[in-house]
Wavefront OBJ file of the C-alpha trace (Angstrom):
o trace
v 1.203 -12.644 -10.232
v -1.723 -11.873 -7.758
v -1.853 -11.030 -4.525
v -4.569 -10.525 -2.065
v -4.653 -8.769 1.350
v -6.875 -5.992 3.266
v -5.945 -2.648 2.804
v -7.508 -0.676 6.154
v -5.399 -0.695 8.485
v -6.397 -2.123 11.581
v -5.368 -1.448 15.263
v -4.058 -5.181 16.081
v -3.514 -8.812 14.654
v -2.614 -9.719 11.508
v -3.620 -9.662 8.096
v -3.581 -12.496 5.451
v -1.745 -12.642 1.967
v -3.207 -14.860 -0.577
v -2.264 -16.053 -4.550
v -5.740 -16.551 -6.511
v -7.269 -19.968 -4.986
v -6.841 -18.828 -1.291
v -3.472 -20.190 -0.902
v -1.475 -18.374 2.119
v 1.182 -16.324 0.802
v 1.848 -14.375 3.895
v 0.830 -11.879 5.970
v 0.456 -7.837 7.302
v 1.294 -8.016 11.468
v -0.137 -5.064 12.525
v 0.955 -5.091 16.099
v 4.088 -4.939 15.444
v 4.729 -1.312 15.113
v 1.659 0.602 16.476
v -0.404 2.751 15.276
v 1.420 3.738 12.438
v 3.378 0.908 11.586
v 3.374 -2.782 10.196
v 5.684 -5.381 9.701
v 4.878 -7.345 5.883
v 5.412 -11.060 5.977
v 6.130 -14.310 3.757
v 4.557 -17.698 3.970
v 7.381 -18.746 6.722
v 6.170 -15.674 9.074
v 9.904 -14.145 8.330
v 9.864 -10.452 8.640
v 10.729 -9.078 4.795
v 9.417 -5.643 4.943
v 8.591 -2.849 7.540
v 6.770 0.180 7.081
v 6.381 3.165 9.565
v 5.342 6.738 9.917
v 8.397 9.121 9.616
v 8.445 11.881 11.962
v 8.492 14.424 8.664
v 4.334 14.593 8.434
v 2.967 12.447 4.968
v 5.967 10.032 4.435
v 6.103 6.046 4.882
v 8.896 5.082 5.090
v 9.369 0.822 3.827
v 12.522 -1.031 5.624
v 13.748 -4.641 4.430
v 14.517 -7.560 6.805
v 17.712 -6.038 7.745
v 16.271 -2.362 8.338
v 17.833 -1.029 5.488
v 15.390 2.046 3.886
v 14.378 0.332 0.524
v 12.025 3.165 -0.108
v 9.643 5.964 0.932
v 6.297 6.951 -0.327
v 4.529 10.376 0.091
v 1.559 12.340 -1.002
v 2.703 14.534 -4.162
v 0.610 17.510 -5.458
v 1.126 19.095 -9.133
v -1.155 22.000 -9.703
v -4.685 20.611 -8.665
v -3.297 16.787 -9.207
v -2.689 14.719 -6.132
v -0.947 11.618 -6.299
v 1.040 9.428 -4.394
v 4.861 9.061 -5.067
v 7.395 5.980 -4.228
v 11.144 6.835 -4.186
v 12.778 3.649 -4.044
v 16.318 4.948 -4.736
v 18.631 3.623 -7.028
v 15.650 1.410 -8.442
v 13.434 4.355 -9.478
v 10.676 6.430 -8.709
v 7.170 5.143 -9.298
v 3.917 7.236 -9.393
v 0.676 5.714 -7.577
v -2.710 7.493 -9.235
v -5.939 6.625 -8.246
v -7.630 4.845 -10.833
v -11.525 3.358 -11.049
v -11.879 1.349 -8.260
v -8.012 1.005 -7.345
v -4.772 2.392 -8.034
v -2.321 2.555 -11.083
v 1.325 2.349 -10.584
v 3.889 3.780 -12.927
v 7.491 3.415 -13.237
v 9.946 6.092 -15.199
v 9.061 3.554 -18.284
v 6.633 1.413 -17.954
v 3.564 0.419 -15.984
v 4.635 -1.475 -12.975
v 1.954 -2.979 -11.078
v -1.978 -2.306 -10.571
v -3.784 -2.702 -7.214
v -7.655 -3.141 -7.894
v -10.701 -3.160 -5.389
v -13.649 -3.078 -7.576
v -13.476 -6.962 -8.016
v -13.567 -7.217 -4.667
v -15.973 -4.552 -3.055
v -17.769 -6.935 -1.243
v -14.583 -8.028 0.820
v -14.153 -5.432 2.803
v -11.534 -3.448 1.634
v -9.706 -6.326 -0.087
v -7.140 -5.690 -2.545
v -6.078 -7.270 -5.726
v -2.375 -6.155 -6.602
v -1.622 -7.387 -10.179
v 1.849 -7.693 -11.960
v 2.923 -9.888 -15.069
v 5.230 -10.716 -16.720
v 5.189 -7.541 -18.996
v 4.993 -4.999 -16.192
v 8.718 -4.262 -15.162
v 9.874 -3.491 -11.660
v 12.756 -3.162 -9.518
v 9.934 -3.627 -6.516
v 8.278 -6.954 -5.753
v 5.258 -7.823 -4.819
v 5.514 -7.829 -0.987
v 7.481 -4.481 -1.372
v 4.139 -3.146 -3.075
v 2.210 -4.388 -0.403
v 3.548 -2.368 2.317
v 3.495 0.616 0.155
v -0.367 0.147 -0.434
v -0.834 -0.009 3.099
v 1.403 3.018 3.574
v -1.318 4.948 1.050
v -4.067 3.836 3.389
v -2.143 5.365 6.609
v -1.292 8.842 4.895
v -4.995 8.942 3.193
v -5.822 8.377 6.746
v -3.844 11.708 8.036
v -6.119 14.200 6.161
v -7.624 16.839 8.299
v -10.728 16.401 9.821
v -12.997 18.127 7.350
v -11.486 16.829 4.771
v -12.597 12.946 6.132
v -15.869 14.223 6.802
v -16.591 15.288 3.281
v -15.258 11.842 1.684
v -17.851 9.868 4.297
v -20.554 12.285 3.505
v -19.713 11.659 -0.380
v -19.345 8.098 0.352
v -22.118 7.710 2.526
v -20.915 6.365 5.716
v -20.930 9.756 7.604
v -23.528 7.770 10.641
l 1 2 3 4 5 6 7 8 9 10 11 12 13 14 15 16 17 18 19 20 21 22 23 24 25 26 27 28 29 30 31 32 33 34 35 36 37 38 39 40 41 42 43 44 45 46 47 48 49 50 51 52 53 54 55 56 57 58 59 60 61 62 63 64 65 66 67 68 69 70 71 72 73 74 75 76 77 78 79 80 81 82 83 84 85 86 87 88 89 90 91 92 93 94 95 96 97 98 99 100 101 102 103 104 105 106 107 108 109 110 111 112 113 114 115 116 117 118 119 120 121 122 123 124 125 126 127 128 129 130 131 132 133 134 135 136 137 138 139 140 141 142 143 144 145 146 147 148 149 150 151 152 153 154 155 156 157 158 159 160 161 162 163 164 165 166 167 168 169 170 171 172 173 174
């Protein structure tokens, strides 16, 4: 399956979820929980996922419909390798590495799901997140989508010299 949807966060309104032919899937209300904080939606606008900041610095943590932690994702160092890792409990751990253009995600076994911008540079910040039928994971699709925009909020706590040298690289510094 594909999914669609921005991944900056932005300071109000909502976000759209889309399949592959523009078809409404959902969407990311970003009002809901300030700003660190979003609410993931299906089709029916029925709440399934939240994720907020935790008070503990560089963890998201990702809530179901009944506020139940389903998960929490946080920036993970080994040696000079920094990655992103999801706990999701009794369903596994999954590590998130930046890949060309988007981001790789890895179960214990098995690749689980891959989010791709290059496809989609010209959107904006679009993402494509990508799972068949021979990727296996305890975590759907919507579940994925909250932690992707949990990435973007952490990537988003670096210190300030540390943004200023990825817009310089980048070139968006002005």
């Amino acid at each position: 399956m594909e999914l669609y949807f921005c991944g900056q966060k932005r300071p109000f309104g909502k976000g759209v979820i889309r399949q592959i032919g523009g078809n409404r899937k959902g969407s990311i209300d970003y009002k809901g929980e300030g700003e660190n904080g979003l609410y993931v939606l299906d089709g029916e606008d029925y709440v399934l996922y939240r994720g907020c900041l935790e008070r503990s610095p560089n963890k998201w943590t990702v809530r179901d419909a009944r506020e139940e932690i389903v998960g929490r994702l946080s920036r993970e160092k080994n040696g000079t390798e920094t990655y992103f890792g999801y706990d999701a409990g009794q369903r596994g751990y999954y590590r998130i590495e930046s890949d060309i253009g988007g981001y790789r995600i890895k179960g214990t076994n098995k690749e689980a799901a891959f989010v791709d911008m290059k496809k989609h540079w010209l959107k904006s910040g679009e993402y494509c997140l990508q799972t068949e039928d021979g990727m296996e994971s305890a975590v759907g699709e919507y579940e994925w989508v909250a932690v992707m925009q949990g990435i973007e909020v952490l990537r988003g706590q670096r210190p300030f010299w540390q943004k200023a040298i990825a817009k310089v690289i980048s070139g968006t510094f002005f």
